[in-house]
Gaussian input, Z-matrix of N, CA and C with variables (Angstrom, degrees):
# hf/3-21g

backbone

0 1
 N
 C     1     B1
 C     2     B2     1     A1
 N     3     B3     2     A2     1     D1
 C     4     B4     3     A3     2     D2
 C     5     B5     4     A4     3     D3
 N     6     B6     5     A5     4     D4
 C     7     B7     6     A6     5     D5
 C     8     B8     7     A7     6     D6
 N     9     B9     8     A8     7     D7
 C    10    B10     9     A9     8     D8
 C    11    B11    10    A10     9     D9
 N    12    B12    11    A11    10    D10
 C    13    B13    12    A12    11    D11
 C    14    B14    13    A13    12    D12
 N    15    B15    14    A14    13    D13
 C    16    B16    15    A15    14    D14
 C    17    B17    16    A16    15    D15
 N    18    B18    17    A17    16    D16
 C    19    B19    18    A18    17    D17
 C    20    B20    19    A19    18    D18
 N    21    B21    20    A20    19    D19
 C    22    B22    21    A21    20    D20
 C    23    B23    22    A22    21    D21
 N    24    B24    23    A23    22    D22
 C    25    B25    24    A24    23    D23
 C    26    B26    25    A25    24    D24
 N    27    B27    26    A26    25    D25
 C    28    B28    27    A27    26    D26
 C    29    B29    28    A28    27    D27
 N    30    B30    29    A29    28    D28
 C    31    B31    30    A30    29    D29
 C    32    B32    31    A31    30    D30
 N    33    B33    32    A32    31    D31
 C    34    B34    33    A33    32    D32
 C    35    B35    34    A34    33    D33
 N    36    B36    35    A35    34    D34
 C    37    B37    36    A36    35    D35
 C    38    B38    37    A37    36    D36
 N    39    B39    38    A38    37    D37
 C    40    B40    39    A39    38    D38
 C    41    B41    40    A40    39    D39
 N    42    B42    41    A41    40    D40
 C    43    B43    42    A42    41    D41
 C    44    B44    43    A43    42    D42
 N    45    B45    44    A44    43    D43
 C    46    B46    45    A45    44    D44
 C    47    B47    46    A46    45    D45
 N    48    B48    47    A47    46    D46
 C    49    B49    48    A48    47    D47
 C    50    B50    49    A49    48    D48
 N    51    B51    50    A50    49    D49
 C    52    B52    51    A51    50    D50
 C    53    B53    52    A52    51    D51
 N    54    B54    53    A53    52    D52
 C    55    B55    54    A54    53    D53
 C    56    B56    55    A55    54    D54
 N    57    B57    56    A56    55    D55
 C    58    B58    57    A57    56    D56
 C    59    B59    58    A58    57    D57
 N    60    B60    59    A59    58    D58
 C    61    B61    60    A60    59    D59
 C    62    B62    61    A61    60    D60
 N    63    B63    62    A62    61    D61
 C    64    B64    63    A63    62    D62
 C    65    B65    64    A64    63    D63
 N    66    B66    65    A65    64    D64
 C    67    B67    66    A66    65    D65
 C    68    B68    67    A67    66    D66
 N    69    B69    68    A68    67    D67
 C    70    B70    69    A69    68    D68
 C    71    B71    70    A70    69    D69
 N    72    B72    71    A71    70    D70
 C    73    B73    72    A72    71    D71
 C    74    B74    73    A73    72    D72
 N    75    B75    74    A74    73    D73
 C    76    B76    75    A75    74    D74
 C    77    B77    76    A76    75    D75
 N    78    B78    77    A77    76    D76
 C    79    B79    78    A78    77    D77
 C    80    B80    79    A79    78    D78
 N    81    B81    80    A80    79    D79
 C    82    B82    81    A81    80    D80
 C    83    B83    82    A82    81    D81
 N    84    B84    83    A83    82    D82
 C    85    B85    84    A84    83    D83
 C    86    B86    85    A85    84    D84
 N    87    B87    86    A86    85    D85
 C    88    B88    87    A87    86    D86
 C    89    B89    88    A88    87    D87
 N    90    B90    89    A89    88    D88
 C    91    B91    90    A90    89    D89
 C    92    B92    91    A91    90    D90
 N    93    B93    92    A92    91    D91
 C    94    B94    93    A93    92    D92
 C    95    B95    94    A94    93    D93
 N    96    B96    95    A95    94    D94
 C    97    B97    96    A96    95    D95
 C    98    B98    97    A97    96    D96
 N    99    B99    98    A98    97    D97
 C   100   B100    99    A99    98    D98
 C   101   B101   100   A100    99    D99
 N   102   B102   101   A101   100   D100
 C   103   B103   102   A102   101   D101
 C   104   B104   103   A103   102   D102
 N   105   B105   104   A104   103   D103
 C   106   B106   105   A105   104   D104
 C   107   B107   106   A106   105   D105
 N   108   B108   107   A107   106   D106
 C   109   B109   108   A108   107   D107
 C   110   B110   109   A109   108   D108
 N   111   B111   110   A110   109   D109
 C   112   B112   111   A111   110   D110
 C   113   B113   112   A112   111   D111
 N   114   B114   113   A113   112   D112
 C   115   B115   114   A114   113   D113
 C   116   B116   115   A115   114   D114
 N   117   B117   116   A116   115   D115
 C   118   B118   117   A117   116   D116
 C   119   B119   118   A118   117   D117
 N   120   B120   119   A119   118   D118
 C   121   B121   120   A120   119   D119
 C   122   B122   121   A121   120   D120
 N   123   B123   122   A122   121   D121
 C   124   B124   123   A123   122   D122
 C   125   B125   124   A124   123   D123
 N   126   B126   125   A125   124   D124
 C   127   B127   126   A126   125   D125
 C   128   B128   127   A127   126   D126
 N   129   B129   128   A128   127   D127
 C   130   B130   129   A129   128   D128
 C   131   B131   130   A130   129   D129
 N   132   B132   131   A131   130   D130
 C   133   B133   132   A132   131   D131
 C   134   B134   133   A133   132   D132
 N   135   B135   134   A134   133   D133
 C   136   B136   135   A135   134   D134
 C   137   B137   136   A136   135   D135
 N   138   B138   137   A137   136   D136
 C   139   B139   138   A138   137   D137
 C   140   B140   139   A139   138   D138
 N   141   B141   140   A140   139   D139
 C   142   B142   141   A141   140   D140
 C   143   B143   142   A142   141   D141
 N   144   B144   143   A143   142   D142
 C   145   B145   144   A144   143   D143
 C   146   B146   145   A145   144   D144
 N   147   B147   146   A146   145   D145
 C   148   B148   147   A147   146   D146
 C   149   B149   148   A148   147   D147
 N   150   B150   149   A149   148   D148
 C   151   B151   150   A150   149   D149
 C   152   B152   151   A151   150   D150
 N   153   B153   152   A152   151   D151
 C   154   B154   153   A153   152   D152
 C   155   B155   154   A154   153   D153
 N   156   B156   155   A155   154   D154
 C   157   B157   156   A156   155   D155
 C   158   B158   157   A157   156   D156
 N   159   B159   158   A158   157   D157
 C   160   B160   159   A159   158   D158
 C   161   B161   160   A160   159   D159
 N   162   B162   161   A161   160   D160
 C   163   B163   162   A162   161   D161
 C   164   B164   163   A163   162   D162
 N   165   B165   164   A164   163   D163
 C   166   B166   165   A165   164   D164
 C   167   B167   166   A166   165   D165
 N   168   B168   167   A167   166   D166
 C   169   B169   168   A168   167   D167
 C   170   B170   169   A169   168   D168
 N   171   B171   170   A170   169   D169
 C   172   B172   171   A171   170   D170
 C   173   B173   172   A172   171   D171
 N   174   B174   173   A173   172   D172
 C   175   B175   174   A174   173   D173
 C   176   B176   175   A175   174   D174
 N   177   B177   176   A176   175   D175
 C   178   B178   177   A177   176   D176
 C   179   B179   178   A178   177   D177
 N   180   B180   179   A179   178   D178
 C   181   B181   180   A180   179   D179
 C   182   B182   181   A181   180   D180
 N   183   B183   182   A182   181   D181
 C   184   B184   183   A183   182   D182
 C   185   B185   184   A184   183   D183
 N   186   B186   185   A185   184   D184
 C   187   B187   186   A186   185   D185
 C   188   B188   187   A187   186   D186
 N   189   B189   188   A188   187   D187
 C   190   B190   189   A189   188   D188
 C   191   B191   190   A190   189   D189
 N   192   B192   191   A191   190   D190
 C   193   B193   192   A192   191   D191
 C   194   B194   193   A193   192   D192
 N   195   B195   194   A194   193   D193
 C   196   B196   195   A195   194   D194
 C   197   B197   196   A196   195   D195
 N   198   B198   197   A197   196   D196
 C   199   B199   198   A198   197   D197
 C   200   B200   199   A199   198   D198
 N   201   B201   200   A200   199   D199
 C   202   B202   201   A201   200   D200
 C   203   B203   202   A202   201   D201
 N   204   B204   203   A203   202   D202
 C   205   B205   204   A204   203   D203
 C   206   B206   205   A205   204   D204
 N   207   B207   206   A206   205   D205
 C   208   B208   207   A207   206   D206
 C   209   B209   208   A208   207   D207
 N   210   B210   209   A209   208   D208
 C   211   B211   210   A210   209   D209
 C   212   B212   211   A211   210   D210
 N   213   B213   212   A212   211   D211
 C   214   B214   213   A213   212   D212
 C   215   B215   214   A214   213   D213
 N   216   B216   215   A215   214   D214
 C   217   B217   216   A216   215   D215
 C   218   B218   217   A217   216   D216
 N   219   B219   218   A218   217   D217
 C   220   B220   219   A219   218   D218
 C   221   B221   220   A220   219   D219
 N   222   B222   221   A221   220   D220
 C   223   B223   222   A222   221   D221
 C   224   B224   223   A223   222   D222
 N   225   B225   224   A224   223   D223
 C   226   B226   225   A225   224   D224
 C   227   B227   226   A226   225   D225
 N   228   B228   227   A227   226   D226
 C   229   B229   228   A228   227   D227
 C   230   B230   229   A229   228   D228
 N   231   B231   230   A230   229   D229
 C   232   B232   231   A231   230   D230
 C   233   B233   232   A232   231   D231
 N   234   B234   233   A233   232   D232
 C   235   B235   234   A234   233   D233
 C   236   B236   235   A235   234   D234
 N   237   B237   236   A236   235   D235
 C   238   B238   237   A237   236   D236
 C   239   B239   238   A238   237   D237
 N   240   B240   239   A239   238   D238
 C   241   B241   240   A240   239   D239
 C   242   B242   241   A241   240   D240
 N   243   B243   242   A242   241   D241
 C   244   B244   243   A243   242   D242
 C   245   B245   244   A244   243   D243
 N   246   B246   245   A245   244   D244
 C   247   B247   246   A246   245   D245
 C   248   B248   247   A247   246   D246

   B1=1.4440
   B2=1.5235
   B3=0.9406
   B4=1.8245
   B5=1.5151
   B6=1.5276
   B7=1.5243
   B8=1.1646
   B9=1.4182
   B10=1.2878
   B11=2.1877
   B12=0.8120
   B13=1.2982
   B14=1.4366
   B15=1.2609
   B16=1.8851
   B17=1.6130
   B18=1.2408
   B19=1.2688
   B20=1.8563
   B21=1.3785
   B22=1.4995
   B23=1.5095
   B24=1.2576
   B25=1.6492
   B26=2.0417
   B27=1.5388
   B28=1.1441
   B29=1.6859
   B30=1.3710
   B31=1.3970
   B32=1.3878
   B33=1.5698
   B34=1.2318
   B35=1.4234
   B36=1.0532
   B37=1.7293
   B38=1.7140
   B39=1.5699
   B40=1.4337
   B41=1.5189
   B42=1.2741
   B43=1.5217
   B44=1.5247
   B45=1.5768
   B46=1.0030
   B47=1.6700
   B48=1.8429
   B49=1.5684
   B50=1.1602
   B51=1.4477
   B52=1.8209
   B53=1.7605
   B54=1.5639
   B55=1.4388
   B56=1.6134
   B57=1.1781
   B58=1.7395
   B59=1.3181
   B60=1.4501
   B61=1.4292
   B62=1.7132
   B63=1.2498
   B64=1.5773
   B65=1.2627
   B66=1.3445
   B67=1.7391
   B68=1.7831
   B69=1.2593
   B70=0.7814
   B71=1.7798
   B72=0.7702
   B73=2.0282
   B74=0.8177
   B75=1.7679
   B76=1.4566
   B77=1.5302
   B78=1.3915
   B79=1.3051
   B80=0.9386
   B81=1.6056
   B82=1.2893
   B83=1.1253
   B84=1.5903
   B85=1.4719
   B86=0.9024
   B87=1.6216
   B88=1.6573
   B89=1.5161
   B90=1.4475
   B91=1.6019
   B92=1.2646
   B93=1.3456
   B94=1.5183
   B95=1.3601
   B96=1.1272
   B97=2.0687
   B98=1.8073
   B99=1.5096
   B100=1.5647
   B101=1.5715
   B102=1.5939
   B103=2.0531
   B104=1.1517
   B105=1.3126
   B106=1.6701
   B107=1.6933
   B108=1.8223
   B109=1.1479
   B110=1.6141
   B111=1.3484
   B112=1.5581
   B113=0.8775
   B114=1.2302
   B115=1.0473
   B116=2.1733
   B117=1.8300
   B118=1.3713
   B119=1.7131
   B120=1.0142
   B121=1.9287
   B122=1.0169
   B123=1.4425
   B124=1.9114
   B125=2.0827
   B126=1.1823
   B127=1.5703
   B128=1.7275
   B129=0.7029
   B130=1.2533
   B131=1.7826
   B132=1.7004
   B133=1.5449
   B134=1.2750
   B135=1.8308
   B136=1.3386
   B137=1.7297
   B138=1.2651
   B139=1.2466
   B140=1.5477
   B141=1.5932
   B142=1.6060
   B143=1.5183
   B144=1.1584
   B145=1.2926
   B146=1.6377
   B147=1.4132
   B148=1.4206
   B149=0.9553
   B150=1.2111
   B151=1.7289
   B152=1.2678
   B153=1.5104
   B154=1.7163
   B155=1.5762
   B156=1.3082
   B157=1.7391
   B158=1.3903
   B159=1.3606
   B160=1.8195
   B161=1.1887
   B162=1.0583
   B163=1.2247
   B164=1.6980
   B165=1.6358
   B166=1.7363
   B167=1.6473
   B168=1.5718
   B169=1.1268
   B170=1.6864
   B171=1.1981
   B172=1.7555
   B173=1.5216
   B174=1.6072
   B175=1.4846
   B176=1.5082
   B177=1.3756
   B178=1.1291
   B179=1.7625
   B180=1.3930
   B181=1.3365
   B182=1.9299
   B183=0.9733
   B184=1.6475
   B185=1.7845
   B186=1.7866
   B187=0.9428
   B188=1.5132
   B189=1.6415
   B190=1.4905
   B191=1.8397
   B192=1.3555
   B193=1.3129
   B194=1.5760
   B195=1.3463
   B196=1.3576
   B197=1.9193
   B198=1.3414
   B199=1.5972
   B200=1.3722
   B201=1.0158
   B202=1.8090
   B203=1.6876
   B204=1.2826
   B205=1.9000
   B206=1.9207
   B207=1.4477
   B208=1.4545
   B209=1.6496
   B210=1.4115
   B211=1.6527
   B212=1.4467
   B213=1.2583
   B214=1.1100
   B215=1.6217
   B216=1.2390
   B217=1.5668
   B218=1.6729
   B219=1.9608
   B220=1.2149
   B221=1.5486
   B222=1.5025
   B223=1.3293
   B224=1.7878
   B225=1.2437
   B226=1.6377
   B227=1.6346
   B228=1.5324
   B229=1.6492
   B230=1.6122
   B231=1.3248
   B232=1.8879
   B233=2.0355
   B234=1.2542
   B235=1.1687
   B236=1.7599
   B237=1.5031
   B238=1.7534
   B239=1.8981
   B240=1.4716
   B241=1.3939
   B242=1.6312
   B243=0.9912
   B244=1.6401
   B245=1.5863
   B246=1.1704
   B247=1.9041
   B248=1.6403
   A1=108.99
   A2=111.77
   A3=123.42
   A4=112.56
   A5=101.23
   A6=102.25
   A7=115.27
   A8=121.15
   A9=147.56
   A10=93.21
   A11=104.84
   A12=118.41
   A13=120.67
   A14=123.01
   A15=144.54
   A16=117.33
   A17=108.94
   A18=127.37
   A19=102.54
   A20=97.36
   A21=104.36
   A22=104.09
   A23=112.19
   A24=126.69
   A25=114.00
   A26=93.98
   A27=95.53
   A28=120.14
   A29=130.73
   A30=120.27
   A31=118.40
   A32=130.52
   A33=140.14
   A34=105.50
   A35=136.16
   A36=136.34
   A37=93.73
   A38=78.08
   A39=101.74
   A40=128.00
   A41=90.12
   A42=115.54
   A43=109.48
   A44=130.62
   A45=146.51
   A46=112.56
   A47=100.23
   A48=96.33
   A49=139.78
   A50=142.45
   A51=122.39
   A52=103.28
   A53=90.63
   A54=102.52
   A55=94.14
   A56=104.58
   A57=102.39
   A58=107.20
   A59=154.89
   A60=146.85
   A61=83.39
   A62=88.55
   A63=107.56
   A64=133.39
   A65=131.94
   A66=125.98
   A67=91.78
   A68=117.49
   A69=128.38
   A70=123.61
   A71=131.65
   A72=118.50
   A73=106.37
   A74=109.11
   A75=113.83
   A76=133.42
   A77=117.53
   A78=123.15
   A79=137.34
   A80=121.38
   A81=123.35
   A82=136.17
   A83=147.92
   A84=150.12
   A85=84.47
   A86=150.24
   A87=121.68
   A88=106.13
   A89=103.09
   A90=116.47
   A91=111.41
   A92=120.08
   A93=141.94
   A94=130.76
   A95=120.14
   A96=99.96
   A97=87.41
   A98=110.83
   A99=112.96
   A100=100.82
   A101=85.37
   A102=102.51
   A103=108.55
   A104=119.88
   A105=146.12
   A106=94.12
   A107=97.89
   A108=89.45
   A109=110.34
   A110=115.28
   A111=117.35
   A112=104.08
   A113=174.53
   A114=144.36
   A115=119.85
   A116=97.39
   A117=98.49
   A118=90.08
   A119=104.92
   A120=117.66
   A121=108.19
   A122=126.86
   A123=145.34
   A124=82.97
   A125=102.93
   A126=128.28
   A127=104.57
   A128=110.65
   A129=142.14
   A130=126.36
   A131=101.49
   A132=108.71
   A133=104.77
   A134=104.71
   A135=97.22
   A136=134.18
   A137=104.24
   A138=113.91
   A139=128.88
   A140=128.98
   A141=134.73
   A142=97.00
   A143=124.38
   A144=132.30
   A145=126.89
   A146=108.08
   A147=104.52
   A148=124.31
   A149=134.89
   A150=137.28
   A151=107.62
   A152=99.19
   A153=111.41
   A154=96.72
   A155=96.48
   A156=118.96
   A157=93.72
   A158=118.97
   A159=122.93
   A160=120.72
   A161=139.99
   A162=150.18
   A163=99.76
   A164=123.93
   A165=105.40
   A166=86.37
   A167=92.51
   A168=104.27
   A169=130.64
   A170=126.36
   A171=126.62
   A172=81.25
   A173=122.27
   A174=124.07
   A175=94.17
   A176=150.60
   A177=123.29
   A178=110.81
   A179=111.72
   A180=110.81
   A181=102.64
   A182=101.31
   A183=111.78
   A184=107.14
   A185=115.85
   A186=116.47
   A187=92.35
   A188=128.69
   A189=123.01
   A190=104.61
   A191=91.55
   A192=95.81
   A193=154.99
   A194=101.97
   A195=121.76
   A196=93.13
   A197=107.22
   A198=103.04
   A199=132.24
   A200=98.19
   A201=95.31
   A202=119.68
   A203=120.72
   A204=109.82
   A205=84.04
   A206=116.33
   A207=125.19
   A208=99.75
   A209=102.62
   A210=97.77
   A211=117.12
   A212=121.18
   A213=129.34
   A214=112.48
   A215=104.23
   A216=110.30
   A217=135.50
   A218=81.32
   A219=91.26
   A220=128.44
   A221=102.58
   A222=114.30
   A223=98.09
   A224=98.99
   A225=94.65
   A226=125.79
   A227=97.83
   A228=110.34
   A229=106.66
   A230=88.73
   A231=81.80
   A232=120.91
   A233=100.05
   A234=108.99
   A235=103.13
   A236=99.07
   A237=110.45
   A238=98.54
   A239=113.41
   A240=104.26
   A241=100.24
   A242=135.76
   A243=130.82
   A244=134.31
   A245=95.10
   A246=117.34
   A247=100.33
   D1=103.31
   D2=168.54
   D3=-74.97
   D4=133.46
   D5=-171.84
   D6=-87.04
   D7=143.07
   D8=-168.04
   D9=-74.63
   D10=-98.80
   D11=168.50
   D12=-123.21
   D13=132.50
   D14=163.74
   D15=-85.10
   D16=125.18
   D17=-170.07
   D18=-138.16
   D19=167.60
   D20=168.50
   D21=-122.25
   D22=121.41
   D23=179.72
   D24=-91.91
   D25=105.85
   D26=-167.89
   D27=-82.34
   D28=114.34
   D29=-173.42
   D30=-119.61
   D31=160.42
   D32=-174.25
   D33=-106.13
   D34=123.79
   D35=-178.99
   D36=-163.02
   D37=139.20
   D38=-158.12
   D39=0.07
   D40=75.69
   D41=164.35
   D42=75.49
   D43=3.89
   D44=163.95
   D45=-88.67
   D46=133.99
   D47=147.34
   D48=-72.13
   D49=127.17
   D50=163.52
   D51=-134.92
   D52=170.72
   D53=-157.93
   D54=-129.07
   D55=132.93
   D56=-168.09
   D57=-114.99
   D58=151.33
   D59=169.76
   D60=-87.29
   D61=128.80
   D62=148.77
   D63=-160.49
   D64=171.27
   D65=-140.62
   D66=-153.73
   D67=156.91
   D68=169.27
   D69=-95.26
   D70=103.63
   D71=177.85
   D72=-110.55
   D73=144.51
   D74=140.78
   D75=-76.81
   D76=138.76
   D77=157.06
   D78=-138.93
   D79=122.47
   D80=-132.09
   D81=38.99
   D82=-106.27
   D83=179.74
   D84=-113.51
   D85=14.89
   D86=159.70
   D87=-140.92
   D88=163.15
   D89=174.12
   D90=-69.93
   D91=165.65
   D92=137.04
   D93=-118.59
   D94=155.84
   D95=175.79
   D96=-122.45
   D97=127.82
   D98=-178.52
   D99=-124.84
   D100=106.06
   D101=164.41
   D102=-78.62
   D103=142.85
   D104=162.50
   D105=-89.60
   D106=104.60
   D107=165.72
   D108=-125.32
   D109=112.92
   D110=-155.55
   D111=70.77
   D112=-71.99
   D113=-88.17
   D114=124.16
   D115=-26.68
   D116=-164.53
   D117=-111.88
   D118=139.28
   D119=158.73
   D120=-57.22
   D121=132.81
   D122=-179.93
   D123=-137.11
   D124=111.72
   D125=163.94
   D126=-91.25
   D127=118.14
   D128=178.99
   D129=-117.16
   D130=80.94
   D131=-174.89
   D132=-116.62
   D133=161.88
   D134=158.83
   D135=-99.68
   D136=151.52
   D137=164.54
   D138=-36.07
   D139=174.45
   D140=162.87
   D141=-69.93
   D142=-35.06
   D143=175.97
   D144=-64.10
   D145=-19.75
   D146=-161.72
   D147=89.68
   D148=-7.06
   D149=173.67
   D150=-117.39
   D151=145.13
   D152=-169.69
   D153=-75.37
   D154=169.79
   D155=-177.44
   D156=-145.60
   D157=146.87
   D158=174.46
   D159=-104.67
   D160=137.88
   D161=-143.67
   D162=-126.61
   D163=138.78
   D164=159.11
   D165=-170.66
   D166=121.70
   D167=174.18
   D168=-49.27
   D169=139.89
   D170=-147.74
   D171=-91.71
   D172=-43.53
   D173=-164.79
   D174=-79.96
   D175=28.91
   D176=160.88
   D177=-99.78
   D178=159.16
   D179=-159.87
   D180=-64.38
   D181=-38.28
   D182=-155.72
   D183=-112.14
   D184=28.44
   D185=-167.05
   D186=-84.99
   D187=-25.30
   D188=-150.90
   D189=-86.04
   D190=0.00
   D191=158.12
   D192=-102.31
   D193=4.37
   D194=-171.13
   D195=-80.36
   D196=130.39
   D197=164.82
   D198=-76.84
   D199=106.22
   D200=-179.57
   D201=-37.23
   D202=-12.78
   D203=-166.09
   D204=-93.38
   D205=-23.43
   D206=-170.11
   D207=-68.47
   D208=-43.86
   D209=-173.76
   D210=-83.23
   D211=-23.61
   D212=154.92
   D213=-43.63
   D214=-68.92
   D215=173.91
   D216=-15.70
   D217=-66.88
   D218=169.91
   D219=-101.73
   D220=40.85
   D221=169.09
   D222=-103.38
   D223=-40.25
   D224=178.53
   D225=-58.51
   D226=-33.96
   D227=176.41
   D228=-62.22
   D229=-56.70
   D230=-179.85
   D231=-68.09
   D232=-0.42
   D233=-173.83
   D234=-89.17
   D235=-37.97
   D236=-177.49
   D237=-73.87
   D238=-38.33
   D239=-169.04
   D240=-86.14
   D241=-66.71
   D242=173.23
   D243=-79.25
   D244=6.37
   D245=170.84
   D246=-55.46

């Protein structure tokens, strides 16, 4: 998947700033937006609904570490900026 465009996605979690690399891809007839968070890919598509759902691969080494209230988080940011 070749990126469409790279951005840095800025989020608030617990009471901290962070700044995430993320890119836009296509795959197939639809987008994804994929944050580097540490180290692990968080896919970020939307739903039939219009609202994103997060995606993170189970086979990646360093997926059992991403915090779920974090991905949540930055599902909401991208939800406030492209909602």
């Amino acid at each position: 998947m070749e990126p469409l465009q790279s951005f840095d996605l800025p989020v608030t979690y617990k009471g901290k700033e962070y700044s995430f690399p993320a890119s836009l891809v296509q795959r197939g007839y639809a987008h994804r937006i994929e944050v580097d968070v540490d180290g692990t890919p968080v896919y970020f598509e939307w739903d039939e609904e219009r609202k994103f759902r997060a995606l993170i691969d189970p086979d990646a080494e360093s997926s059992s570490t991403v915090d779920p209230g974090l991905v949540q988080a930055l599902m909401q940011t991208l939800e406030a900026l492209l909602g």
